[in-house]
N, C-alpha and C positions, 0 to 999 in steps of 0.2 A: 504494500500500500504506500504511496506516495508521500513526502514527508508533507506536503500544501495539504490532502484531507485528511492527514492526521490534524496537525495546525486546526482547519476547522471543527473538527470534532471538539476537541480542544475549548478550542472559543466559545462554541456554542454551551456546550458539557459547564462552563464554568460559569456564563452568563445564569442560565438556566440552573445548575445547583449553588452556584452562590448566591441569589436571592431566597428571602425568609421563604418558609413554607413547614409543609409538618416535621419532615426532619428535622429542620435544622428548630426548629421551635423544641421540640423533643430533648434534640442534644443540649442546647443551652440550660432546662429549663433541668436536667438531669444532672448537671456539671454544677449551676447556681446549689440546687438541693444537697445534694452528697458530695460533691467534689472532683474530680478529673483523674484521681490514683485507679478508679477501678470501671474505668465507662471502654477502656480499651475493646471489650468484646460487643460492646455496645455498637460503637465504628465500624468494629471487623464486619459484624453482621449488616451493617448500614451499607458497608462498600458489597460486601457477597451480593445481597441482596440487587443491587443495579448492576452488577455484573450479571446475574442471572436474567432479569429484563433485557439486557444488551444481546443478549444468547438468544435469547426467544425472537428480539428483535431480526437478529442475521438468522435465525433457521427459520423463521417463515411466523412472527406472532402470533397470524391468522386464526392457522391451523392449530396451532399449541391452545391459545387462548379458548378456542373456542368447544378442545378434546377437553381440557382440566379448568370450565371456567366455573365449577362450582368450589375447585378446591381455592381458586382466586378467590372466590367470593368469600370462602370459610377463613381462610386468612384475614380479609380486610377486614372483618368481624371480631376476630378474635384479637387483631391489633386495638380496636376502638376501642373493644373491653378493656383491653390491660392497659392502656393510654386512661382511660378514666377510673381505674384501681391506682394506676400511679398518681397522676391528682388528687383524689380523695388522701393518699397515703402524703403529700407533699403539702396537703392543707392542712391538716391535722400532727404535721410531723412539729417534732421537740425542736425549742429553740434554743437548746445548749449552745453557748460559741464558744467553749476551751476546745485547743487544740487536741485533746485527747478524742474529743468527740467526733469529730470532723478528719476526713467523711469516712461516712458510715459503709463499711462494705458490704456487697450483697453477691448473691449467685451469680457468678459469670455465664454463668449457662440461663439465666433468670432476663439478666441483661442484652446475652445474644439473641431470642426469642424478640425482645423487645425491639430492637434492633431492625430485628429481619420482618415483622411484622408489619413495622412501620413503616420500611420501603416498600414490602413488595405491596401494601394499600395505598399509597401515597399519589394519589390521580395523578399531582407535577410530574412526576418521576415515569409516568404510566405515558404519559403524554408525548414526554423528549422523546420516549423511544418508538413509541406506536407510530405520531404523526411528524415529529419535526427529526426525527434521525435519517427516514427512507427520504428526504427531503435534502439532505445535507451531503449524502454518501449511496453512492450504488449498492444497496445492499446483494441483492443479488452477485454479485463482481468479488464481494468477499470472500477468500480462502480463509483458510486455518490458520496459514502465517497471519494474514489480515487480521483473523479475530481475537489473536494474541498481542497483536499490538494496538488495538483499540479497547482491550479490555487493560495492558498495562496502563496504555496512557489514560485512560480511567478513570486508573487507583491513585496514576501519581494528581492530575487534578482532582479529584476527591479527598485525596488526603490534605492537602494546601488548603483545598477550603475548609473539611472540619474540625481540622488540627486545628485551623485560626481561628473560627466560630469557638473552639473549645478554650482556645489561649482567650480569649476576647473576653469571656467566661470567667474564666479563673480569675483575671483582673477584679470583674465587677462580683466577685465573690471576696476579692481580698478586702473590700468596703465593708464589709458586713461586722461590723464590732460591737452592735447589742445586738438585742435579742429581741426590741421590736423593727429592727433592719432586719435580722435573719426571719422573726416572723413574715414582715410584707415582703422578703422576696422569693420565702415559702410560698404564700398565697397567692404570690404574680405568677411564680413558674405553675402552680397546676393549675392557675388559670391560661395558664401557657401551654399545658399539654393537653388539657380540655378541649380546647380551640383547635387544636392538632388533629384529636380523637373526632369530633364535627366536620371539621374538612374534609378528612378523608371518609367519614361516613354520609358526607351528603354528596358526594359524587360515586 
């Protein structure tokens, strides 16, 4: 593949996941509550997850979407749920601010799920690859080398963006010095994942 439609992939991939949407509302709103030590498997499955849309994209979406669209459907369901279980848990969560307490770790495997849920539901994410990818790139024309290096180049823009969203994060978590700061930016972020969990259940 050519290094000009990698380049656009590229541009377009970053345009389109660097603007807010349910992920990145998701990741901030996860990194704000508990901290950035343990969202790693959170990411990994955020990036699997559009890597798998990218695949479906270059083998034929149509057809995949249309054999396994009730398992699509079971997923985006099951994200909304666990999207509005983590809210609930993020409005209601302790507003210790000693460092001992911060942050709190949880199942990495708890995490992945969340992750993966929330892209492969994420209409944006459903959209770059359904209508604006066969738009940018011949899908058809792509080989195997091809789809190797459009799923690297990806991960490497995927990670730039929510590595930064995550650092951007950690910042406005380092502000948090009482406890009615870490309450209201408890009750912002699951009002933040709430909004996530809606999004991707009204499309």
């Amino acid at each position: 593949m050519s290094l000009t439609t990698l380049l656009v992939f590229a541009g377009a991939l970053f345009a389109a996941a660097g603007s807010p949407g349910p992920s990145v509302a998701a990741l901030v709103a996860r990194v704000l509550t508990k901290g950035a030590r343990d969202v790693l498997p959170f990411l990994a499955a955020m990036w699997i997850g559009e890597g798998i849309w990218l695949t479906c994209a270059v083998a034929g979406l149509a057809a995949i979407a249309e054999t396994f669209h009730w398992a699509f459907v079971a997923i985006k369901w099951a994200g909304v749920i666990y999207l509005l279980y983590l809210a609930w848990k993020m409005w209601f969560a302790a507003v210790n601010t000693t460092e001992e307490e911060l942050p709190d770790a949880q199942s990495p495997l708890r995490l992945f799920f969340a992750g993966l849920t929330v892209t492969m539901g994420n209409p944006k994410i459903m959209m770059f690859y359904v209508a604006l990818l066969p738009s940018i790139i011949d899908i058809h024309a792509v080989t195997l080398a091809g789809w190797v290096e459009l799923v690297a180049t990806m991960f490497v823009v995927l990670a730039v963006i929510d590595l930064s969203w995550a650092f951007f994060a950690i910042k406005a978590r380092g502000f948090l010095k009482s406890r009615r700061a870490v309450r209201m930016a408890n009750r912002a972020s699951a009002g933040t994942m709430a909004g996530a969990a809606v999004a991707i259940a009204m499309r």
